[in-house]
C-alpha positions in Angstrom: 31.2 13.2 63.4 33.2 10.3 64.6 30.5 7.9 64.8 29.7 9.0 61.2 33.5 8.2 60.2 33.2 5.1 62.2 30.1 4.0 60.1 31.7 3.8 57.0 30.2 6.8 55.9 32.8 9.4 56.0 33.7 11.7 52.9 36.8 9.9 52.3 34.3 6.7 52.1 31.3 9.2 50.1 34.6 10.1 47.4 35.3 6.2 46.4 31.7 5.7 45.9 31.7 8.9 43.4 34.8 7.6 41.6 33.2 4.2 39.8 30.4 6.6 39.1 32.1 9.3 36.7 33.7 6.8 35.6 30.6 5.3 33.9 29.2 8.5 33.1 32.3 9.3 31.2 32.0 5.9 29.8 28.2 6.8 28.5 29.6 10.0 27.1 32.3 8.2 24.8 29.9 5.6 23.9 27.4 8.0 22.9 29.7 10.5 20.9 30.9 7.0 19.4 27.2 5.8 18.6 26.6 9.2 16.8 30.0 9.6 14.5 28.5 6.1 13.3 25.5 7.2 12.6 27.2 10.1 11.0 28.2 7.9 8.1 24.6 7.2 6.7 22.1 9.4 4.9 20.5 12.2 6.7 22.8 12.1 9.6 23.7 14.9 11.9 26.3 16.6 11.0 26.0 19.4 13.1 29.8 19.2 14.2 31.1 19.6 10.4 32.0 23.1 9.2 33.6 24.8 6.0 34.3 23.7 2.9 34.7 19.8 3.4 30.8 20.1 4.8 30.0 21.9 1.7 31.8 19.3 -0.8 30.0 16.2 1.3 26.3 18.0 0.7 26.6 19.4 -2.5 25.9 17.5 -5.5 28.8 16.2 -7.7 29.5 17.5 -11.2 31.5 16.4 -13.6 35.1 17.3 -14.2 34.4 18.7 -17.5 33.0 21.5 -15.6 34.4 21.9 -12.3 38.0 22.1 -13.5 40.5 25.1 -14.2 40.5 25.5 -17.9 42.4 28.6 -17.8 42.8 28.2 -21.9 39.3 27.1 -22.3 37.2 29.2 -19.7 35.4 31.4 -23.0 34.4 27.9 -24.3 33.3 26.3 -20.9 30.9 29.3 -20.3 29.6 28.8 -23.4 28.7 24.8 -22.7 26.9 26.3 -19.4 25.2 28.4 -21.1 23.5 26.6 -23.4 22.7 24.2 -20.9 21.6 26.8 -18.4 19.1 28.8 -21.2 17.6 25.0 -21.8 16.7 24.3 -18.1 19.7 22.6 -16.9 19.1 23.0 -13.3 23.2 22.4 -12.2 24.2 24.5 -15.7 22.7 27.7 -13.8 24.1 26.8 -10.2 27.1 26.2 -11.7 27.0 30.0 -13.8 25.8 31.3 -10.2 29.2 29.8 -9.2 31.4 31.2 -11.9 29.6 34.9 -11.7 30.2 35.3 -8.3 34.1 33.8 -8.4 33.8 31.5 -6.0 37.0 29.9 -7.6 39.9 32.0 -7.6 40.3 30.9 -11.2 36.5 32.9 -12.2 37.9 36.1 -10.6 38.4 37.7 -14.0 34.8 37.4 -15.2 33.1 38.1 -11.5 29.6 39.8 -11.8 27.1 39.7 -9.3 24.4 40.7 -11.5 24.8 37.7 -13.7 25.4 35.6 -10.6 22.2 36.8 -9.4 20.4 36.0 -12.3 21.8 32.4 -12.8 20.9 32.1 -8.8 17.3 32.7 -9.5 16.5 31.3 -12.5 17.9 27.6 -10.4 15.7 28.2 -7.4 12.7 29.0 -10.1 13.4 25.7 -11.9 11.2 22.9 -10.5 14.2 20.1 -11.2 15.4 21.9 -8.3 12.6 20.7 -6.3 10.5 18.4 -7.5 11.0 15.0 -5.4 12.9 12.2 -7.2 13.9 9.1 -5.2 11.5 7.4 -3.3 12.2 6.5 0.6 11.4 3.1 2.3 11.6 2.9 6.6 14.2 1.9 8.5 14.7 0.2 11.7 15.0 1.9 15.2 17.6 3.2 16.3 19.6 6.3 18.8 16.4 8.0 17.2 14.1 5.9 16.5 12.4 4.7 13.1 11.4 6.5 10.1 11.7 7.0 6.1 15.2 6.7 4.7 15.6 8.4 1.3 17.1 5.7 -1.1 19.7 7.9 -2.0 21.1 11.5 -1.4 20.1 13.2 -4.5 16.7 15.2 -3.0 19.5 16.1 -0.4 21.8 17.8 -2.2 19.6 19.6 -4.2 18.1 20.6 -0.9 21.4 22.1 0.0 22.2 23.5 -3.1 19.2 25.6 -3.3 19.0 26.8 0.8 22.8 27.6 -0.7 22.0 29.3 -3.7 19.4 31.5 -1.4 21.9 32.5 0.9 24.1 33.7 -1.5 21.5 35.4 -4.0 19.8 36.7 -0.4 23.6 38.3 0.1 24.0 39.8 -3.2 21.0 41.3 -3.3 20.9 43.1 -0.8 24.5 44.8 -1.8 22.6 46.5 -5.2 20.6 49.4 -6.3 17.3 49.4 -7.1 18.3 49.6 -10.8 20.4 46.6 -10.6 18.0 44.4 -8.8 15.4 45.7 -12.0 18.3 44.6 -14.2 18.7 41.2 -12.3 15.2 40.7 -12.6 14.7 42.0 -16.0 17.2 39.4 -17.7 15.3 36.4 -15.7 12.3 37.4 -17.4 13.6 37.7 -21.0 15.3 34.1 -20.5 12.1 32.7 -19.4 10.3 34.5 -21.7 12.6 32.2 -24.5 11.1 29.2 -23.1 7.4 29.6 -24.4 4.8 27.9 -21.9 7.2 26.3 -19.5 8.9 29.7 -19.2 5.6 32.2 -19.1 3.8 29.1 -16.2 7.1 29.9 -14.2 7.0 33.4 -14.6 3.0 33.3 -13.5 4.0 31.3 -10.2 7.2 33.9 -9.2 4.2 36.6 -9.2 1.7 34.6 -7.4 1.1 34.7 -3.4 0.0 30.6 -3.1 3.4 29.9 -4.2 6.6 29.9 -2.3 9.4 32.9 -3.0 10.6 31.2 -6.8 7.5 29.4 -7.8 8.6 26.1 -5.5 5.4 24.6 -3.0 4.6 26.9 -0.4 5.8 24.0 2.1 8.7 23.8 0.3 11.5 23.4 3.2 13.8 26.1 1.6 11.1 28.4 0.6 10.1 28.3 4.1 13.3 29.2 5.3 13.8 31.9 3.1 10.2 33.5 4.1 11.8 33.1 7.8 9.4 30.1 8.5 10.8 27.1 10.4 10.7 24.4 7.5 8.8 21.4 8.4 10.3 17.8 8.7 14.1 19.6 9.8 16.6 16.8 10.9 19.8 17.5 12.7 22.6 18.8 11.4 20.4 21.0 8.4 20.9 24.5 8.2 18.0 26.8 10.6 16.4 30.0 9.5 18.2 33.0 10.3 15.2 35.3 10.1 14.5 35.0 6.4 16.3 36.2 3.0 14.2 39.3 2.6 16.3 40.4 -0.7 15.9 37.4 -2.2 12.1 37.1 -1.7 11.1 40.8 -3.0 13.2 39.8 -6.1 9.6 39.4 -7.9 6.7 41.3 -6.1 3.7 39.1 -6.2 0.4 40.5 -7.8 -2.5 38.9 -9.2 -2.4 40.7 -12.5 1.2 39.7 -13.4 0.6 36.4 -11.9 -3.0 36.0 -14.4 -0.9 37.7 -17.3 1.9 35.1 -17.8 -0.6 32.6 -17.6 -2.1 34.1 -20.5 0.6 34.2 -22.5 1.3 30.8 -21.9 -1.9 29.9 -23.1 -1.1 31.7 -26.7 1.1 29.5 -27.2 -1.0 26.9 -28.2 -0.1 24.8 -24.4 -3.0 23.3 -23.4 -2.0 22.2 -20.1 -1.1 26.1 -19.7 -4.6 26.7 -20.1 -5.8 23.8 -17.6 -3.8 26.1 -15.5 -4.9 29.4 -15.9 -8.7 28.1 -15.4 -7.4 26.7 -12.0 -5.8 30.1 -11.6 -9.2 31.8 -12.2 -10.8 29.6 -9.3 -8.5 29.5 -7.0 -9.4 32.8 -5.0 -12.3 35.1 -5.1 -12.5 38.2 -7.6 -9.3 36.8 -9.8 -11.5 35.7 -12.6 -12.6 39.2 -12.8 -8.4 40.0 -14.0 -9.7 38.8 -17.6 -10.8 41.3 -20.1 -7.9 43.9 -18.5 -5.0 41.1 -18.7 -6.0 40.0 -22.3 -5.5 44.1 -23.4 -2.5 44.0 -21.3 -0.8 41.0 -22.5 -1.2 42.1 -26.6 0.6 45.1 -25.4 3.2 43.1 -23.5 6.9 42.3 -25.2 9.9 40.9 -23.4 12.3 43.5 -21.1 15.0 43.1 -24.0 15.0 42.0 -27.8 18.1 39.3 -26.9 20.0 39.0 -24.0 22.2 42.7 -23.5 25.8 42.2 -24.6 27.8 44.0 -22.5 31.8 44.2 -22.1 32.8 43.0 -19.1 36.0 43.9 -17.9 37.1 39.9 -18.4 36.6 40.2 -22.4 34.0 37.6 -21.8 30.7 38.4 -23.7 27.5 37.5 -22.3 26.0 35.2 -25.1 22.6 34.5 -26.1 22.0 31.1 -25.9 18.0 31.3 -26.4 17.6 29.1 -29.4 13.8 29.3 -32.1 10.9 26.7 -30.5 8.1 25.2 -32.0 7.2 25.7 -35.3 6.4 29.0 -35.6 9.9 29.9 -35.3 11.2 27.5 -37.4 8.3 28.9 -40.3 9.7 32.3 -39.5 13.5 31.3 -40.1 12.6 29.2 -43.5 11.1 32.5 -45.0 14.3 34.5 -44.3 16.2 33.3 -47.1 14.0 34.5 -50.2 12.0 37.2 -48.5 14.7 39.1 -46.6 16.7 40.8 -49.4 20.7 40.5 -47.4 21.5 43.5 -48.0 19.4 45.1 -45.2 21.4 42.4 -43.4 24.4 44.1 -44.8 23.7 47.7 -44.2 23.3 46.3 -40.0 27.0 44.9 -40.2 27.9 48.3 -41.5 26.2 50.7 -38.6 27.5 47.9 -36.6 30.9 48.4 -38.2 31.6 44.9 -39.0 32.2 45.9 -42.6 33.2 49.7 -44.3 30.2 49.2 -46.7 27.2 47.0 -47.1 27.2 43.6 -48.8 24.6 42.1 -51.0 25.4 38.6 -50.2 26.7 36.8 -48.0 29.1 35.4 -50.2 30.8 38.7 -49.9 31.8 38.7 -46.6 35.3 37.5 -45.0 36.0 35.1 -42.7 37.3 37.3 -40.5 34.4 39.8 -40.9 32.1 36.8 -40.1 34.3 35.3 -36.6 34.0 39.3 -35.6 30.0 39.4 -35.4 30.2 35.8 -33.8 32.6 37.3 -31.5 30.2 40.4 -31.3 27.4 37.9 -30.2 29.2 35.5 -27.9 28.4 32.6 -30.3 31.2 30.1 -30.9 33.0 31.0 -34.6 31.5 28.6 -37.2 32.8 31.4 -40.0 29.4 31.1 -41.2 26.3 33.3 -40.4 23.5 30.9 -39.3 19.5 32.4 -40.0 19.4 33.6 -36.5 23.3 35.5 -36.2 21.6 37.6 -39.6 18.2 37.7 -37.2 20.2 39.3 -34.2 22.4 41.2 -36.8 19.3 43.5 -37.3 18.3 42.8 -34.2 21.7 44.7 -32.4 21.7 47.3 -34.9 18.4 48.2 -34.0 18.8 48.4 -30.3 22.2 50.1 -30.9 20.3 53.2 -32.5 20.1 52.2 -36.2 16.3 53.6 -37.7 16.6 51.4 -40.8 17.4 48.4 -39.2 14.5 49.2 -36.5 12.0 49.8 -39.7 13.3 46.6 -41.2 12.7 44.5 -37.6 9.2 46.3 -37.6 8.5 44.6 -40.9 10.1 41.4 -39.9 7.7 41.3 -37.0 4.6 42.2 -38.9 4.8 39.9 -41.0 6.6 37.3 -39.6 9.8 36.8 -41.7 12.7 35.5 -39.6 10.8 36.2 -36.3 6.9 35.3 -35.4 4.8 37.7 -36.3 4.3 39.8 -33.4 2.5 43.3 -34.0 3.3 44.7 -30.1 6.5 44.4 -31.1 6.0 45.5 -34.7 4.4 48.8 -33.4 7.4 49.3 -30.7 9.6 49.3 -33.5 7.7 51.4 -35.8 7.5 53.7 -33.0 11.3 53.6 -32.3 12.4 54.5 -35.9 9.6 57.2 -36.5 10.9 58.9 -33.5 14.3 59.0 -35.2 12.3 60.8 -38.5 12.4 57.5 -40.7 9.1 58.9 -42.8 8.2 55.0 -43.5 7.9 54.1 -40.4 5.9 57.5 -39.9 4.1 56.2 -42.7 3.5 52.7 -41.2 2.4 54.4 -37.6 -0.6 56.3 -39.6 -1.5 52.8 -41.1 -2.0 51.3 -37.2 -3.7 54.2 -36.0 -6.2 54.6 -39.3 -7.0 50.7 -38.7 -6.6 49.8 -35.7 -4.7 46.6 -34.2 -6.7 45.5 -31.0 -4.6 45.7 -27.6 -1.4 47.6 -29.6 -3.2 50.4 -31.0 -6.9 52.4 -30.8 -8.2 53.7 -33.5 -7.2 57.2 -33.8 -8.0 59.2 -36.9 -6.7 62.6 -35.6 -3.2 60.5 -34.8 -3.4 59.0 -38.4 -3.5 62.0 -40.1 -0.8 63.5 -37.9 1.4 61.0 -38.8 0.6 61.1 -42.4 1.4 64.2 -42.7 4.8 64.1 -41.2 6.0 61.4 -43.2 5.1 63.5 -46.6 6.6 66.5 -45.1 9.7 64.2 -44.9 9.5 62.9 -48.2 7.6 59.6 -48.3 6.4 59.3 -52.1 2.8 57.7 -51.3 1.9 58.9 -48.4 3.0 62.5 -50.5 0.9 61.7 -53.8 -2.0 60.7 -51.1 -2.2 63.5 -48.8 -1.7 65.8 -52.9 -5.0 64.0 -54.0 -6.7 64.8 -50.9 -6.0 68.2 -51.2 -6.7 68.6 -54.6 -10.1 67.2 -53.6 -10.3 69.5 -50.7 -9.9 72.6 -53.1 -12.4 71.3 -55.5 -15.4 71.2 -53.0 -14.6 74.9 -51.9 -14.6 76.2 -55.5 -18.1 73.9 -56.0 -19.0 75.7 -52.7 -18.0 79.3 -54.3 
């Protein structure tokens, strides 16, 4: 050992050689956790180290301060604003809802609802502004790690975020429901995509189909992906990693190809052609779907939305839900011009009486208060103009008839067959028909025998037997034609027996 010592080579020698080492291996260390909080600052840059709510507020997209802010007096009228956005296909409007409904704020505690979180949630992850690629990208020089595309800005980003965000946190609420919540969470998407004619029925046609990703995105979508528990292609540092997948959220809408063929179909009637481009690439695009046809077209002239408006409910805020669906296309519009000499107001009237908006009913409109009118605007979540538009004396009818009221459910019938106020629609017609005659109104009794003596293709077979059944009830409850009819028939009845005697 001492000729080892004596060499220069002892361990008291070995320990200063060791010193200038860690030294520069600390050194490196520094350097490189300097080299990456640099790097830190530009776009798509780890970020692995940042956590809570400052992370969130960097990778979130901004919004404007009209409607991030507290508006404690205004909150009734800022709800409103998103929701007219959100029913239109604002992308942010229905984040933003998803936001309110779930009380992220400690300001939204008042109207919290998961079920309207939920649906505000999915209808942004179904909307292809949330997805579809913007900005381009352009390479960039080497680096730590090397050369590749930069985006030219960070707006694909945070709408990257906001959706594997908006996942998470539909995925969580979800999976805290009953079945029959999760139906009513999926029912109102449907109606509000229903409002949006082809655009809404296409979406609706990729939520059901299996080529597409959970919400209608790309199946290599990078958040679809992750929600199917897929490791999403092209992940940089500091992104979010699958946790297994977001099974609630992705078994929102089951996926069939019946459903997915029907709301194709009904996006073809209405008039879209690109929706029928679409549905004949449908049709090719895997074996035996073509064969779908003649059973979806019988199925979709049966079909009507889950609801007649959206439900208005009372929360426990005082903060109705409103309907912010608005008429498209010129069918509607046709349908709203003929409400004004071919709907007699008092059948208006008699609904804001059932609905107890007034003690009797009114033959104009001129005969209603101010107050009378802010009430049903109230009623109906709409903003008080202290004037009833042609649709608020549309969903007057319309709420009296979901509410239980035969006579406005016989006058909706009408309104639908033959298109006054509302397209003419006869699955609907014949639903409300149905409704009312259940309740014993003998016209709509009288109406029912009319569908089954003729016919209506897809809403209602032929049935004679049925026909007469019906005809027969709504004399025995009083219906003058359908009464002096069924007499004559008899009459003629009893003649051919006495000829026979």
């Amino acid at each position: 050992m001492g000729e080892y010592d004596n060499a220069g080579h002892g361990p008291s020698q070995l320990q200063r050689h060791r010193m200038p080492l860690a030294g520069g291996a600390v050194a490196v260390l520094v350097l490189l956790i300097a080299v990456l909080l640099l790097a830190s600052c530009g776009d798509g840059a780890p970020g692995f180290w940042r956590r809570g709510a400052q992370n969130e507020a960097a990778l979130s997209c901004p919004r404007p301060a009209s409607v991030t802010g507290s508006e404690f007096n205004a909150q009734e009228a800022s709800l409103r604003h998103l929701r007219r956005a959100a029913f239109r296909g604002d992308v942010f409007a229905q984040l933003e809802l998803g936001s309110r409904y779930a009380a992220v704020r400690a300001t939204d505690k008042n109207i919290e609802d998961p079920i309207e979180s939920s649906v505000w949630y999915a209808m942004a992850l179904a909307n292809d502004e949330g997805y579809a690629p913007i900005n381009g990208v352009e390479p960039q020089g080497g680096g730590l790690f090397g050369g590749g595309l930069r985006r030219l800005s960070k707006y694909d980003d945070c709408r990257a975020f906001e959706r594997h965000r908006a996942y998470q946190v539909l995925d969580r609420q979800l999976s805290r429901m009953s079945r029959e919540e999760q139906e009513a969470v999926r029912d109102r998407v449907i109606y509000v995509l229903s409002t949006q004619d082809a655009e809404g029925y296409r979406t609706l046609a990729r939520l059901h189909d299996g080529l597409y990703g959970p919400f209608g995105e790309p199946a290599d979508n990078r958040e679809a992906r992750e929600a199917l528990g897929r490791k999403p292609e092209g992940k940089s540092l500091g992104q979010p990693r699958s946790r297994g997948g977001y099974w609630a959220a992705v078994n929102l809408f089951q996926r069939n190809d019946v459903d997915a063929y029907l709301y194709n179909y009904l996006a073809v009637q209405t008039g879209d052609v690109g929706a029928y481009v679409l549905m004949k690439d449908f049709e090719r695009s895997s074996p035996g779907r073509a064969q779908y046809a003649g059973f979806v077209e019988a199925k979709a002239r049966q079909w009507t939305p889950p609801f007649e408006f959206y439900p208005l409910e009372a929360p426990a805020s005082g903060v109705p839900f409103s309907d912010e669906s608005r008429p498209r296309g010129d069918a509607y519009e046709y349908a709203l011009s003929r409400l004004q000499g071919e709907l007699p107001f008092i059948h208006v009237g008699r609904a804001l009486r059932y609905l107890g908006v007034t003690p009797e009913a009114v033959t104009a409109p001129e005969q209603l208060s101010r107050q009378q009118i802010e009430a049903f605007e109230a009623m109906l979540g709409h903003a008080t103009e202290s004037r009833l538009s042609p649709l608020e004396r549309v969903r007057a009818i319309q709420l009296a008839a979901v509410n239980g009221s035969s006579e406005a459910q016989l006058v909706l019938a009408v309104m639908y067959a033959e298109g006054i106020g509302l397209p003419p629609d006869y699955a609907r017609s014949f639903k409300w028909f149905e409704e009312a005659a259940r309740q014993g109104s003998p016209e709509a009794k009288f109406a029912m025998s009319t569908y089954f003596a003729l016919g209506v293709a897809g809403v209602a077979d032929q049935d004679k037997a049925e026909a007469v059944a019906y005809r027969i009830e709504s004399a025995l409850s009083g219906f003058g034609p359908s009464a002096s009819r069924l007499q004559a028939l008899l009459s003629q009845v009893s003649r051919a027996q006495q000829q026979r005697r």
